[in-house]
N, C-alpha and C positions, 0 to 999 in steps of 0.2 A: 354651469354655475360655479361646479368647485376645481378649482384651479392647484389648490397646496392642502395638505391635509398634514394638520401638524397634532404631535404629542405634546403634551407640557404637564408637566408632573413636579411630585415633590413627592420621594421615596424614600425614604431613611434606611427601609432596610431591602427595596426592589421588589419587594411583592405588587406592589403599586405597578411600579415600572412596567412589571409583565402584565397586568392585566388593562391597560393603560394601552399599550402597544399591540395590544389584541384586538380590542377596540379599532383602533386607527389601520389595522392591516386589513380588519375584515371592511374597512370603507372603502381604504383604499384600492381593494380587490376586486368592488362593486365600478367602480370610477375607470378602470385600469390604470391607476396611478403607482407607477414604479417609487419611488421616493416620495419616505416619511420625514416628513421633519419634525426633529425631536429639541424638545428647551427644560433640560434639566433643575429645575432651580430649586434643588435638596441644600447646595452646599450654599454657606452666606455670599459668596461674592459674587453667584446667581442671581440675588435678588438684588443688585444694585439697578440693573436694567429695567427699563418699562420694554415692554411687550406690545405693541400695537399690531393687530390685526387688521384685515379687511374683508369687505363683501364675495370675494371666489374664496376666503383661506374657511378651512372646515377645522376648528380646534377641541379635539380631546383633551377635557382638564379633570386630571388624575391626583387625588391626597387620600391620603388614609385618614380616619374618624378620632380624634382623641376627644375619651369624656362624652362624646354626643354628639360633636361639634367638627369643623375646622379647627386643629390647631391653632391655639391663641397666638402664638408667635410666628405665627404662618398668614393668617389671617388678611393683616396688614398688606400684605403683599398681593394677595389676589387681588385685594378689593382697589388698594391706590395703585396697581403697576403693571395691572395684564386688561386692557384696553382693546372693546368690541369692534366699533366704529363700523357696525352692519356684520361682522362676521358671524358664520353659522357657529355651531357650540354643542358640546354634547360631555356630559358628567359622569364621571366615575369616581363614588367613595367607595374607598373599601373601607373593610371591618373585621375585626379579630373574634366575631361571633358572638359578643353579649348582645350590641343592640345599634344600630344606625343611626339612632334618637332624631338627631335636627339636621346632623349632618348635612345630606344631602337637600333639603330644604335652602339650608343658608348658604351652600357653592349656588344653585340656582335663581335665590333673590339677588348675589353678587355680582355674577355674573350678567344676568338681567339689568342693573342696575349701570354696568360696564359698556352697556350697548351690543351685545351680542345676540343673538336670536336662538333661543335653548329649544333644537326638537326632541332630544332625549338625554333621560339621566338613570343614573345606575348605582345598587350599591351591591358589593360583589365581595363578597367571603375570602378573606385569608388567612394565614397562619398567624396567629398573636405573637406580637414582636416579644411578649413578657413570657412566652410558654410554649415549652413544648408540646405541648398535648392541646392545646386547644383551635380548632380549625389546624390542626395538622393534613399539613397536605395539599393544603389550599393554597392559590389556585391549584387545581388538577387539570388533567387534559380538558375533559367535559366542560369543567368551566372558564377553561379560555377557548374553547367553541365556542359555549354562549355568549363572551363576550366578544367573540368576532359577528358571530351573527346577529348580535344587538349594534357591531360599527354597520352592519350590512342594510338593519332593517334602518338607521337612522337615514341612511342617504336613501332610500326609497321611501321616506317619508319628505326629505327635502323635495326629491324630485317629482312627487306627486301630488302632495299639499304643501306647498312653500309656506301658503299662507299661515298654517298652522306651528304657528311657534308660541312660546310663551306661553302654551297651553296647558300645561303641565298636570298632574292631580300626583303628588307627591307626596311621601312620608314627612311627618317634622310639620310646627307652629309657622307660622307668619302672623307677627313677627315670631321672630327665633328663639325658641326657648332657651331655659339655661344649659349650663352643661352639667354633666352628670358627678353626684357627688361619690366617688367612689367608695365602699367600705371594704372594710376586715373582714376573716372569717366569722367571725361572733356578730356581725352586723352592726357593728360599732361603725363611726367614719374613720376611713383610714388619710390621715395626712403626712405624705410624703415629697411634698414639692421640695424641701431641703436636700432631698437623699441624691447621693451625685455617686459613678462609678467608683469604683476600687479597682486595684490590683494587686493578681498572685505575682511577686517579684519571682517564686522560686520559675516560674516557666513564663515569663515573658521576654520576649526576644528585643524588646526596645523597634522594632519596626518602626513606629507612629504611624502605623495603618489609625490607631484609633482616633486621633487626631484628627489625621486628612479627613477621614470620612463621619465626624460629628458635623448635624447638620449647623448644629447655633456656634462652630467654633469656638468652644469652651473649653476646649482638652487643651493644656499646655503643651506645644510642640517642646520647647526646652527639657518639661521634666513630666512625662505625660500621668503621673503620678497626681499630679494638680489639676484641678476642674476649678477655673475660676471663676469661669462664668456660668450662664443658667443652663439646667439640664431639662430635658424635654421630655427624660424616659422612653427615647423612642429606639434605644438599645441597638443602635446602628454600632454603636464601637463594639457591642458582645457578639451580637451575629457576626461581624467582618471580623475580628480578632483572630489569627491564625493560627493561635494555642490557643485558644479560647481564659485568654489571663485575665480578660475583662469581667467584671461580675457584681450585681447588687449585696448589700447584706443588709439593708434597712429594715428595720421589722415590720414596723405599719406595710412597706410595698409588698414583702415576702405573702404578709397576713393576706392583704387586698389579691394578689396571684392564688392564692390557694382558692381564694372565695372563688375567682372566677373560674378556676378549675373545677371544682364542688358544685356551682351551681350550672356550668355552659357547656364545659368540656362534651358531657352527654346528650348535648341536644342541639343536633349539627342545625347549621340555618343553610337556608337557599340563598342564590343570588335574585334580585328581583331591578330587572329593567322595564323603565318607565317613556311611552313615547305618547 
């Protein structure tokens, strides 16, 4: 029945990635299927493609959670450009440890809605792109086991109840609820959608690593000093920075990171897969 087992992801800072490809190795190991195919679509010029699948292709779709949700400017892209047309389907959100909210509810009615046949979905704990301390560590070894053993048990679920798709009993509204309104430490609301990267001049090497690797390509290659277009805060350019000269200073986000350190840091979450 499965012929190609592909990855297809959208990692901004690779936490995704790996747990994504853990998934896909543990099927593919069930299958004896030597090659994964993997469809990157983090950076923009990934999403100009449509994606069509079919009935042998088994596709792992991997995003990280922002706010509660899919990525709004991500969004658009699963739902018009990555096309079931009978193929099997199996989900993986991750989460930086406050809360999976809808997340993984709304890749599943998307999905579903693309013509794909969803036997399992996942949201799986990682590192918070905003903090160091929060799901540090994450993934760990143990939890890309279980996310290989969750690619393992999906295919011994295709192979033994095909029938059984779309069946789901999943976290998260249908329809989808909102997304989450972030606050401050003081529990005020924290609004930061204006706040866009900085740079230390005295240790930045001019590389444009941070450039290349923004996912909405809003870093000016010319003067990467300049962020013209929209920022996502999904801190791809401070993780990948190689002096680490990339850096927030916006007070609302600063405020809204402490909160989530204060209230999450201390209170590790499991991963939980759904078949």
């Amino acid at each position: 029945m499965i012929k190609h087992i592909w990855a297809v992801y959208f990692s901004p800072s690779g936490k995704t990635e790996q747990v994504t490809m853990a998934v896909a190795e543990g099927a593919a190991g069930v299958m004896n299927i030597d090659k994964i195919h993997r469809y990157d679509f983090t950076l923009p010029d990934k999403r100009e493609d449509t994606l069509c699948f079919g009935e042998k292709d088994l596709v792992i779709l991997g995003c990280p959670t922002y706010a509660g949700r899919i990525p709004n400017k991500i969004m658009p892209y699963i739902r018009d450009r990555i096309c079931g047309q009978g193929a099997l389907a199996a989900i993986v959100m991750t989460y930086g440890g406050r809360s999976i909210d809808h997340s993984v509810m709304e890749a599943y009615l998307l999905l579903q809605e693309n013509g794909f046949k969803v036997y399992g979905a996942g949201s799986a704990v990682t590192r918070h792109v905003m903090s160091d301390i929060l799901s540090a560590g994450r993934p760990g070894t143990e939890d890309l086991k279980a996310a290989g053993q969750f690619g393992a048990d999906v295919v011994h679920k295709i192979m033994t109840q095909p029938e059984n798709y779309n069946d789901l009993s999943l976290p998260g509204s249908n329809p989808v609820g909102p997304y989450y309104k972030p606050l401050e430490a003081d529990g005020t609301p924290a609004n930061f959608l204006k706040a866009k990267p900085k740079v230390h001049n005295e240790i930045c090497t001019h590389c444009k690593i941070c450039a290349e690797v923004c996912p909405m390509g809003s870093i000016s290659r010319e003067n990467i000093e300049e962020v013209p277009g929209v920022c996502i805060k999904c801190h791809a350019c401070i993780r990948k920075c190689p002096t680490g000269a990339r850096y927030f200073d916006d007070p609302s986000l600063i405020s809204h990171i402490r909160m989530l350190e204060e209230n999450f840091a201390g209170r590790p979450k499991d991963n939980n897969w759904y078949l």
